[in-house]
PDB file with SEQRES, HELIX, SHEET and CRYST1 records, atoms N, CA, C and O in Angstrom:
SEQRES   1 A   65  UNK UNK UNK UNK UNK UNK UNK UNK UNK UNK UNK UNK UNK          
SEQRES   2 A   65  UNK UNK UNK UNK UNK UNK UNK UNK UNK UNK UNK UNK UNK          
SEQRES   3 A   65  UNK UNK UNK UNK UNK UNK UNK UNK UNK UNK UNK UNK UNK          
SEQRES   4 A   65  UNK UNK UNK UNK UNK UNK UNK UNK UNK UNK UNK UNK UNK          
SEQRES   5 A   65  UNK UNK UNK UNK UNK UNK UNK UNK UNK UNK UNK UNK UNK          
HELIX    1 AA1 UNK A    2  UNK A    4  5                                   3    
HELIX    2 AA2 UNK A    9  UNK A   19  1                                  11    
HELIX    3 AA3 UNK A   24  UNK A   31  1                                   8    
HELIX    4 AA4 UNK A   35  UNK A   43  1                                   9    
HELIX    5 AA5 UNK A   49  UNK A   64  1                                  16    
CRYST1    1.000    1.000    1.000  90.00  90.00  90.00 P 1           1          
ATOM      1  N   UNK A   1     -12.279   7.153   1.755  1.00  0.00           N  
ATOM      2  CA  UNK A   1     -11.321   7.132   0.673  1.00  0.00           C  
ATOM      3  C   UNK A   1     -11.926   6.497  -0.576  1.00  0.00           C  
ATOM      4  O   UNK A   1     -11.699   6.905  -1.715  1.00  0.00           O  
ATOM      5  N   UNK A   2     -12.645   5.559  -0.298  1.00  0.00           N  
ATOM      6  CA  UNK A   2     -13.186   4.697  -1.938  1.00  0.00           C  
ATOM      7  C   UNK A   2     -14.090   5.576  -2.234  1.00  0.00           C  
ATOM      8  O   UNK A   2     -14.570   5.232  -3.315  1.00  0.00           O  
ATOM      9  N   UNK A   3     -14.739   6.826  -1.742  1.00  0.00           N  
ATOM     10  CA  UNK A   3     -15.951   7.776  -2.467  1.00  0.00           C  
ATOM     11  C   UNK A   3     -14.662   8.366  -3.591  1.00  0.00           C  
ATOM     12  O   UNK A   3     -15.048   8.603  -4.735  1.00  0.00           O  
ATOM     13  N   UNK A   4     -13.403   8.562  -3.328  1.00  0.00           N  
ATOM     14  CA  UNK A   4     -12.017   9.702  -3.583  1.00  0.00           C  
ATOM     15  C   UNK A   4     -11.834   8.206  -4.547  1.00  0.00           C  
ATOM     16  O   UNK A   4     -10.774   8.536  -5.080  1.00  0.00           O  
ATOM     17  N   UNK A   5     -12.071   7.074  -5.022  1.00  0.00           N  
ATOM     18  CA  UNK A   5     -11.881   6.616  -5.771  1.00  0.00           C  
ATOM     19  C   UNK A   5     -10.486   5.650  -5.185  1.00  0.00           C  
ATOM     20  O   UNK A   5      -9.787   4.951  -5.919  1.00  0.00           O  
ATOM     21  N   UNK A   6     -10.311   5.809  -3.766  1.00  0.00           N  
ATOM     22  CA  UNK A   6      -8.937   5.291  -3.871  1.00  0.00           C  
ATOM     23  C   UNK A   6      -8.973   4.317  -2.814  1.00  0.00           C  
ATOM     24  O   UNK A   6      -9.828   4.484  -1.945  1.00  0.00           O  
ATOM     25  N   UNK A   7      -8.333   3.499  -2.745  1.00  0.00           N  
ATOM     26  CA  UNK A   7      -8.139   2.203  -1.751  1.00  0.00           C  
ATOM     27  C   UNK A   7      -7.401   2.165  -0.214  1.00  0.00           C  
ATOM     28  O   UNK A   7      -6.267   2.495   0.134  1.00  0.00           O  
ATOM     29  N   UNK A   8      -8.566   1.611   0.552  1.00  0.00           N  
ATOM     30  CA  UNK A   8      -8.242   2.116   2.237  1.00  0.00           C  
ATOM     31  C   UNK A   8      -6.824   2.155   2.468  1.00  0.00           C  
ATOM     32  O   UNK A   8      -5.890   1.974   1.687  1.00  0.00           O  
ATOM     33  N   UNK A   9      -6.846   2.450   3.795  1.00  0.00           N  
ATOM     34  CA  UNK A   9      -5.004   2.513   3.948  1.00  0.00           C  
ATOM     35  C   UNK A   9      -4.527   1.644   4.134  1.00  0.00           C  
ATOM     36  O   UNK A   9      -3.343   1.504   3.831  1.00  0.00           O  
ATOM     37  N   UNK A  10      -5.404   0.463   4.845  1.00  0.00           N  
ATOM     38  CA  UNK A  10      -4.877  -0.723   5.051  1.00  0.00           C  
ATOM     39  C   UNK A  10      -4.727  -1.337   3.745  1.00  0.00           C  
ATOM     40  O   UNK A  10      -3.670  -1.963   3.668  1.00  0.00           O  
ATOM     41  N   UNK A  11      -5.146  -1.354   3.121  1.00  0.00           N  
ATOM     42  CA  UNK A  11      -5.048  -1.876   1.533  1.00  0.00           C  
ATOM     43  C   UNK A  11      -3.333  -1.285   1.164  1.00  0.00           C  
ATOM     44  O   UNK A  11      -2.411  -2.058   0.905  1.00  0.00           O  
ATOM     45  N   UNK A  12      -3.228  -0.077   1.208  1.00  0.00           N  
ATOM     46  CA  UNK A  12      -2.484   1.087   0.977  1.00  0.00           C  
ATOM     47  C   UNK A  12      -0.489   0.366   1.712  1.00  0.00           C  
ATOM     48  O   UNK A  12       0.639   0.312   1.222  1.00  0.00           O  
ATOM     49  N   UNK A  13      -1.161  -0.044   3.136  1.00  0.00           N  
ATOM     50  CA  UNK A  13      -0.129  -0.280   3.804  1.00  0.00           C  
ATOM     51  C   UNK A  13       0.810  -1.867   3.555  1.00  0.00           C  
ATOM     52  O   UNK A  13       1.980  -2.208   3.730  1.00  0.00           O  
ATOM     53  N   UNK A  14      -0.678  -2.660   2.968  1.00  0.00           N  
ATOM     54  CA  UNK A  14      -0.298  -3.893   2.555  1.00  0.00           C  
ATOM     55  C   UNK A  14       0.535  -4.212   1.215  1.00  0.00           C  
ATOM     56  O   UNK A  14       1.225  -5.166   0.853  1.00  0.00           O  
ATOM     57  N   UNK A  15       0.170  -3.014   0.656  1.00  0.00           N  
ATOM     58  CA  UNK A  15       1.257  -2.894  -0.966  1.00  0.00           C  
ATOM     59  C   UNK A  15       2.518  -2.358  -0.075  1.00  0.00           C  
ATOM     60  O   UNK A  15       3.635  -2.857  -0.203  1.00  0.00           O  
ATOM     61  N   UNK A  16       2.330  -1.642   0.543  1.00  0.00           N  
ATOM     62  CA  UNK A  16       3.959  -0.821   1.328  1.00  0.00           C  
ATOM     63  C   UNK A  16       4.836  -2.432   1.256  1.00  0.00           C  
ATOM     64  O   UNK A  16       5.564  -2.913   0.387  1.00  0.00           O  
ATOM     65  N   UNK A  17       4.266  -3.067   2.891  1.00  0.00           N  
ATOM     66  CA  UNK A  17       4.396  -4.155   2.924  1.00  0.00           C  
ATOM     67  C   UNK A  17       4.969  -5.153   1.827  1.00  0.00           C  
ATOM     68  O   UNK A  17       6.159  -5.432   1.972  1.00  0.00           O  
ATOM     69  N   UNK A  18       4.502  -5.561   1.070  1.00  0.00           N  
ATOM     70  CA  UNK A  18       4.868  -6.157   0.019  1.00  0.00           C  
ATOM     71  C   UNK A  18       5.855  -5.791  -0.776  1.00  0.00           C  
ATOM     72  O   UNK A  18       6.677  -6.618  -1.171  1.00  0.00           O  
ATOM     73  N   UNK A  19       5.905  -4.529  -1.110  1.00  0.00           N  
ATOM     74  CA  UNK A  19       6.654  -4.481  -2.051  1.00  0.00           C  
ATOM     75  C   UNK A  19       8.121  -3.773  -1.192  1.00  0.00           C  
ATOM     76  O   UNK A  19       9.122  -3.411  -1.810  1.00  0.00           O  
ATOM     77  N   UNK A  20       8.000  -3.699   0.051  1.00  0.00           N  
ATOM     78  CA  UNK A  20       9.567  -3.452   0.655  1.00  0.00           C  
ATOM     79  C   UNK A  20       9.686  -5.399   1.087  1.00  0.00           C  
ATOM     80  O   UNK A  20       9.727  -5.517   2.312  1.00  0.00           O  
ATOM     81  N   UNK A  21       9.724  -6.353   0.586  1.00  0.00           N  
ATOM     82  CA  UNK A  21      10.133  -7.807   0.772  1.00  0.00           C  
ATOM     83  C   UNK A  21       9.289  -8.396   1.426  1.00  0.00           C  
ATOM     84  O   UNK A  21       9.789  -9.447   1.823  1.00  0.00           O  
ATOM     85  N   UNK A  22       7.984  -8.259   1.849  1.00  0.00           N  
ATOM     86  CA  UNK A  22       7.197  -9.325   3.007  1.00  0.00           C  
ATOM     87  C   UNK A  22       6.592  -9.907   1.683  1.00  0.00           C  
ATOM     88  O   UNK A  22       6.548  -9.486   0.528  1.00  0.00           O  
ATOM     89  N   UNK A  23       6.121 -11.094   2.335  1.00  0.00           N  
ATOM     90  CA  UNK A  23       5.115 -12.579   1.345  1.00  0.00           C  
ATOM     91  C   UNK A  23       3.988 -11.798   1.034  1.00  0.00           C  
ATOM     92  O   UNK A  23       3.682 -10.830   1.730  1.00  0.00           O  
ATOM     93  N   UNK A  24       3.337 -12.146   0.030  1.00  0.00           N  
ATOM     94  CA  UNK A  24       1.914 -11.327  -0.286  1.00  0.00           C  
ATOM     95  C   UNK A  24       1.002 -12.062   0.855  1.00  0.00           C  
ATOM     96  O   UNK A  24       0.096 -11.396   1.357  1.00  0.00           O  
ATOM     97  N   UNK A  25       1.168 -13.165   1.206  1.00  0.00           N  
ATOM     98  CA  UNK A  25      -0.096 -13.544   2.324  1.00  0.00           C  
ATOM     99  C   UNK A  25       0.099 -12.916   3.354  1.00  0.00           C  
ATOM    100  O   UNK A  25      -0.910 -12.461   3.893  1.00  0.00           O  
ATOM    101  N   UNK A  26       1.968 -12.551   4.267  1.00  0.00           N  
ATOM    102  CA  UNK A  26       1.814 -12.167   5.386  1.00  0.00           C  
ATOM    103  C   UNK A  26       1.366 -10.603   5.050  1.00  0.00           C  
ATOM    104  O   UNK A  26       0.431 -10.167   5.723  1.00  0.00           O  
ATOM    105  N   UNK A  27       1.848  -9.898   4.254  1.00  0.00           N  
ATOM    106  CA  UNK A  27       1.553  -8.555   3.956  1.00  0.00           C  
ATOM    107  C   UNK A  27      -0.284  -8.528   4.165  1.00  0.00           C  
ATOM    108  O   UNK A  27      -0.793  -7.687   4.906  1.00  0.00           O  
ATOM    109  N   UNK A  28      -1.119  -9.542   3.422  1.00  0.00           N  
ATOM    110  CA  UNK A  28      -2.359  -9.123   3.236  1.00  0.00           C  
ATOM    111  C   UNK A  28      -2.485  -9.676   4.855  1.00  0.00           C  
ATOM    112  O   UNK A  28      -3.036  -8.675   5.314  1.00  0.00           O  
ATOM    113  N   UNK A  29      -2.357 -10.518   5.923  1.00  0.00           N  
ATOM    114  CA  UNK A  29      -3.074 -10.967   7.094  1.00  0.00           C  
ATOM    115  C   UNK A  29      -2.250 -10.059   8.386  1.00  0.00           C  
ATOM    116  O   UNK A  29      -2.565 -10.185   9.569  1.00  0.00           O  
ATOM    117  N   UNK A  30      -1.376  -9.330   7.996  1.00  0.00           N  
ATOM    118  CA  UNK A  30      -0.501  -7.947   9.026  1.00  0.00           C  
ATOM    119  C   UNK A  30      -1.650  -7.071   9.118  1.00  0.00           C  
ATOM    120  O   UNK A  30      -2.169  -6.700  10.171  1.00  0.00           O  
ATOM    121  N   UNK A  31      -2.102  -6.688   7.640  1.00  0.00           N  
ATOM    122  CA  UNK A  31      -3.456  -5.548   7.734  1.00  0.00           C  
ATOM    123  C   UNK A  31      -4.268  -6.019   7.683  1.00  0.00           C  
ATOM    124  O   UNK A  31      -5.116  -5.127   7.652  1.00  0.00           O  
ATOM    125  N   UNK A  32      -4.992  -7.389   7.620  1.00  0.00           N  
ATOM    126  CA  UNK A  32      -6.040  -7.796   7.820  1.00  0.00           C  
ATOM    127  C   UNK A  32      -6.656  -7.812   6.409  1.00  0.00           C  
ATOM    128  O   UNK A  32      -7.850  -8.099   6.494  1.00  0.00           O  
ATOM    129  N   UNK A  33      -6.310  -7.631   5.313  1.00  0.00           N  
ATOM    130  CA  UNK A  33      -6.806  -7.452   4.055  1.00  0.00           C  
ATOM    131  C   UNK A  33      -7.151  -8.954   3.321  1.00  0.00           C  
ATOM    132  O   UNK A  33      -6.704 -10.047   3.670  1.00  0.00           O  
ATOM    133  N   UNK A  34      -8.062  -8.674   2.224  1.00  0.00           N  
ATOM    134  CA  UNK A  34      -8.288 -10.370   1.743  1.00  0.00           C  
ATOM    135  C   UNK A  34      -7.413  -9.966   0.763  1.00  0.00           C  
ATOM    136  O   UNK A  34      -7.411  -8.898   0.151  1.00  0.00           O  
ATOM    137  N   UNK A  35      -6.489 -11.133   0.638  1.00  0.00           N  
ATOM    138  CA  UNK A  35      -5.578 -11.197  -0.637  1.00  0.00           C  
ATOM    139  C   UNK A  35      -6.153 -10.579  -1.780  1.00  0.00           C  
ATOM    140  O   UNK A  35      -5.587  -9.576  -2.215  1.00  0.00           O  
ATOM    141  N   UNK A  36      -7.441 -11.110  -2.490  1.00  0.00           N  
ATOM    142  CA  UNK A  36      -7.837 -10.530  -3.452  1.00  0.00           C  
ATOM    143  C   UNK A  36      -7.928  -8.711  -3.815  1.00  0.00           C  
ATOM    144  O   UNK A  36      -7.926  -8.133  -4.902  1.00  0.00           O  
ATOM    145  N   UNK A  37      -8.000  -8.202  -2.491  1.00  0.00           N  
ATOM    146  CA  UNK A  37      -7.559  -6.673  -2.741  1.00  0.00           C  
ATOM    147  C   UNK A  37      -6.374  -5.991  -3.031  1.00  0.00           C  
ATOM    148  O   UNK A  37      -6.151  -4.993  -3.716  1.00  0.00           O  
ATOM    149  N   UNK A  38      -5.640  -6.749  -2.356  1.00  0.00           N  
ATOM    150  CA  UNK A  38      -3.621  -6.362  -2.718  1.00  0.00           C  
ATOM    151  C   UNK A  38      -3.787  -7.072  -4.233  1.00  0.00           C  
ATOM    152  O   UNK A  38      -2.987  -6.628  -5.056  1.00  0.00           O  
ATOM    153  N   UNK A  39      -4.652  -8.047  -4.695  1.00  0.00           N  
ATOM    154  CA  UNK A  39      -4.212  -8.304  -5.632  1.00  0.00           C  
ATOM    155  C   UNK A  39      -4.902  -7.539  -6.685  1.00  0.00           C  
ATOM    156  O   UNK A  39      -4.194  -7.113  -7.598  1.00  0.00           O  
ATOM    157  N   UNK A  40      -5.979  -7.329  -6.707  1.00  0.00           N  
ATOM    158  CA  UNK A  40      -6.597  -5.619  -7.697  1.00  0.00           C  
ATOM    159  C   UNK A  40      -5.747  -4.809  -7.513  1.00  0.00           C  
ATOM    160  O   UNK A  40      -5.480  -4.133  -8.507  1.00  0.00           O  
ATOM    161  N   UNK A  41      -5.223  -4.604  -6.663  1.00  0.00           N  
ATOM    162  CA  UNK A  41      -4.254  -2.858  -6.630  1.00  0.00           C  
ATOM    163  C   UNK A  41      -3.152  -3.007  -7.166  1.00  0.00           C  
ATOM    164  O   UNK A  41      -2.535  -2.131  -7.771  1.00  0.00           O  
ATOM    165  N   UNK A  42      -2.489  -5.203  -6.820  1.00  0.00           N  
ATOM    166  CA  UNK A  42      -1.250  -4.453  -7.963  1.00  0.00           C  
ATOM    167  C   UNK A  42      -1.327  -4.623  -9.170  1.00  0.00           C  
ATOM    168  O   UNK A  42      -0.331  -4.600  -9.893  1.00  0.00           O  
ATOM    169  N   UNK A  43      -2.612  -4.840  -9.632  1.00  0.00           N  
ATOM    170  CA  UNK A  43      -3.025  -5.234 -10.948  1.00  0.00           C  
ATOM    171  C   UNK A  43      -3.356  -3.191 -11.409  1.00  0.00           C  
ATOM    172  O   UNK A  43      -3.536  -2.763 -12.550  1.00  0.00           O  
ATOM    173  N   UNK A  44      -3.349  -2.911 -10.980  1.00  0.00           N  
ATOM    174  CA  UNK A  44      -3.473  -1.077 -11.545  1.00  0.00           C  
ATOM    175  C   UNK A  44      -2.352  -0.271 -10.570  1.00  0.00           C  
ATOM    176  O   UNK A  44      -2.422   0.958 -10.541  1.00  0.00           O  
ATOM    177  N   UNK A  45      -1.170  -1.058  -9.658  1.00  0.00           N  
ATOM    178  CA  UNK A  45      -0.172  -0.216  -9.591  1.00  0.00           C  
ATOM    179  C   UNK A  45       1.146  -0.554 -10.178  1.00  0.00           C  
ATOM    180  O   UNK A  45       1.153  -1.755 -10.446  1.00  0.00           O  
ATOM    181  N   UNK A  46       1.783  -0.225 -10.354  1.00  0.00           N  
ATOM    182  CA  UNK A  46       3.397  -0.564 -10.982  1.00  0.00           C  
ATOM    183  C   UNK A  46       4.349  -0.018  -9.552  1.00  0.00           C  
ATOM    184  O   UNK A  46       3.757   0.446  -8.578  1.00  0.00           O  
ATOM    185  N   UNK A  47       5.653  -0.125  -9.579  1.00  0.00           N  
ATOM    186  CA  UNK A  47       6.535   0.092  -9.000  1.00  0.00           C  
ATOM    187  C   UNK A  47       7.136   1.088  -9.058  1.00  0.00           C  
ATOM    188  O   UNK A  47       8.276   1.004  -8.602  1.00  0.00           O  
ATOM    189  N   UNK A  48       6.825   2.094  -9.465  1.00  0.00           N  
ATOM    190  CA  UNK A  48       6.788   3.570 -10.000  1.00  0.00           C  
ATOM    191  C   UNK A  48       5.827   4.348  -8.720  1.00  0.00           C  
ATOM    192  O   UNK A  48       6.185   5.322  -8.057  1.00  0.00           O  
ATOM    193  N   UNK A  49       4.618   3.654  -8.616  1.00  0.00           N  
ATOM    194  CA  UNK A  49       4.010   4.317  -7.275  1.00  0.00           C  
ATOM    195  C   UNK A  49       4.632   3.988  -6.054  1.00  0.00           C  
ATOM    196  O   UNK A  49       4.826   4.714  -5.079  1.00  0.00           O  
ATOM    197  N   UNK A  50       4.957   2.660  -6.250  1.00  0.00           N  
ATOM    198  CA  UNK A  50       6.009   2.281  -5.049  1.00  0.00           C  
ATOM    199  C   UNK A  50       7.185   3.442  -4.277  1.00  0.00           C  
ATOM    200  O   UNK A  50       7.417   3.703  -3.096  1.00  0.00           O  
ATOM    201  N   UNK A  51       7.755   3.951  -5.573  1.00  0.00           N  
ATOM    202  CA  UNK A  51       8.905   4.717  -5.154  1.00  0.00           C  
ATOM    203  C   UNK A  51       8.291   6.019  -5.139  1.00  0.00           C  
ATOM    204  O   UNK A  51       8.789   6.800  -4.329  1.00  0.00           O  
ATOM    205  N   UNK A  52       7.487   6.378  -5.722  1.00  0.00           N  
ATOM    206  CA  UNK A  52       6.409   7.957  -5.576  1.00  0.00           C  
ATOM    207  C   UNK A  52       6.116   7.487  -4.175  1.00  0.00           C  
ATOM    208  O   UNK A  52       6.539   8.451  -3.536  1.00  0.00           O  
ATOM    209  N   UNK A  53       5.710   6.715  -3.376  1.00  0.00           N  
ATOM    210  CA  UNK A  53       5.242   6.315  -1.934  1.00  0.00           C  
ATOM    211  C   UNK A  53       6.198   6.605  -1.338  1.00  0.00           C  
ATOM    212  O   UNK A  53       6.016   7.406  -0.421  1.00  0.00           O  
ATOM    213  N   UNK A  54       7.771   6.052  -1.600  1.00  0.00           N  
ATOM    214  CA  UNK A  54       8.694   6.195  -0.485  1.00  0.00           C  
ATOM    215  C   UNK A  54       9.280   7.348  -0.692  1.00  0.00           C  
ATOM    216  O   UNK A  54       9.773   7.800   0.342  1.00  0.00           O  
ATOM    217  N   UNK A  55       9.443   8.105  -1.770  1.00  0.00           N  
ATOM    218  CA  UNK A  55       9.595   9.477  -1.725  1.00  0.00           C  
ATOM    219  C   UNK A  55       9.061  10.734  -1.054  1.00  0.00           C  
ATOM    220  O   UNK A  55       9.641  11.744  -0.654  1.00  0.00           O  
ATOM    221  N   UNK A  56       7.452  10.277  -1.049  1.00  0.00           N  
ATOM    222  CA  UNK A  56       6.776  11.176  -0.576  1.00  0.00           C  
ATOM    223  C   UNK A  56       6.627  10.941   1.270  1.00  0.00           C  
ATOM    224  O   UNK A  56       6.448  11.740   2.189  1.00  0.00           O  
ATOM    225  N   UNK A  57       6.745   9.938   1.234  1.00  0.00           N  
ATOM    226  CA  UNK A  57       6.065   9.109   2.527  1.00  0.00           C  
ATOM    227  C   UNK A  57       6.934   9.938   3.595  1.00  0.00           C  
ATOM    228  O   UNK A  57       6.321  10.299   4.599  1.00  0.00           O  
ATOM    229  N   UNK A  58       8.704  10.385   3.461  1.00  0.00           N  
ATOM    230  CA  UNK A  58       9.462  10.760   4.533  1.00  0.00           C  
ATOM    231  C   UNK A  58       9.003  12.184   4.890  1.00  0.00           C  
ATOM    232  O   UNK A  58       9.000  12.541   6.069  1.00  0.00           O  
ATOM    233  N   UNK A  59       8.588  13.061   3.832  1.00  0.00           N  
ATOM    234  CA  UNK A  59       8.240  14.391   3.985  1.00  0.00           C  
ATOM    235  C   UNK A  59       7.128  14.595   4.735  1.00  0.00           C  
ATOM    236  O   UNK A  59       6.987  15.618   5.405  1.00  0.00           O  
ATOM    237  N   UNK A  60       5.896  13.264   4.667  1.00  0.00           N  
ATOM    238  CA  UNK A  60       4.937  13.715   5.164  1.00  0.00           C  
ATOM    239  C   UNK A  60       5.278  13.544   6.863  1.00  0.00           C  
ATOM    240  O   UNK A  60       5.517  14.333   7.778  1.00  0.00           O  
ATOM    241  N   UNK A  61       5.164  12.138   6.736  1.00  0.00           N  
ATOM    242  CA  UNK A  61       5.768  11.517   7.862  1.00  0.00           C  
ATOM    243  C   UNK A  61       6.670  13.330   9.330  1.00  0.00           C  
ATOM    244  O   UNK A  61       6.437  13.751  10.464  1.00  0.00           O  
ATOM    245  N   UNK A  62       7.639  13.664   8.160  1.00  0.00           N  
ATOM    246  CA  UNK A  62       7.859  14.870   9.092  1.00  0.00           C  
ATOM    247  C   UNK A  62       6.731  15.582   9.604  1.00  0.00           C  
ATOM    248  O   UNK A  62       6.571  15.843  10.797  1.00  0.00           O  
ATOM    249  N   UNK A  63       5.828  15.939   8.532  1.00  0.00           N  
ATOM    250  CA  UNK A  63       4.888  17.029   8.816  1.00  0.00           C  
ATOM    251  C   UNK A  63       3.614  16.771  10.176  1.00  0.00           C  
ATOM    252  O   UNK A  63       3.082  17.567  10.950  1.00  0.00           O  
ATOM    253  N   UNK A  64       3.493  15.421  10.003  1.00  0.00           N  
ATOM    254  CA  UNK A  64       2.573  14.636  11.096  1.00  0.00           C  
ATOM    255  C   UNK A  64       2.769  15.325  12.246  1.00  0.00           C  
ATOM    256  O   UNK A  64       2.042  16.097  12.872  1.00  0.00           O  
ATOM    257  N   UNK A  65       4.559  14.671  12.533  1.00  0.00           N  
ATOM    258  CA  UNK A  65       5.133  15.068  13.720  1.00  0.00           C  
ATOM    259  C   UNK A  65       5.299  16.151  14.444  1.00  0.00           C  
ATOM    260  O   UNK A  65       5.907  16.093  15.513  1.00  0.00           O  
TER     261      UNK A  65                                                      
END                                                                             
């Protein structure tokens, strides 16, 4: 994913995390992430991707299955 310019999933899952109510420390030590990476990503994401995430997330989620 970082060749695609974009940040692992665990990175990915730890913003989920966070921004549906968990602490930024438990969010970053659930995925194993160093704080300092949740904290670059939400420094270039807004809460706008947040809800583009949970929008998209149920459709895929079907398709997996």
């Amino acid at each position: 994913m970082s060749k695609l310019g974009l940040p692992s999933l665990r990175i990915w899952r730890a913003f989920e995390r966070f921004m549906n109510g968990e602490s930024f420390a438990e969010s970053c030590a659930n995925e194993k992430n160093e704080q300092a990476e949740l904290e670059a990503m939400l420094r270039n994401c807004s809460a706008r991707v947040d809800k583009a995430i949970k929008k998209i997330r149920p459709k895929v989620d079907r398709l997996v299955k």
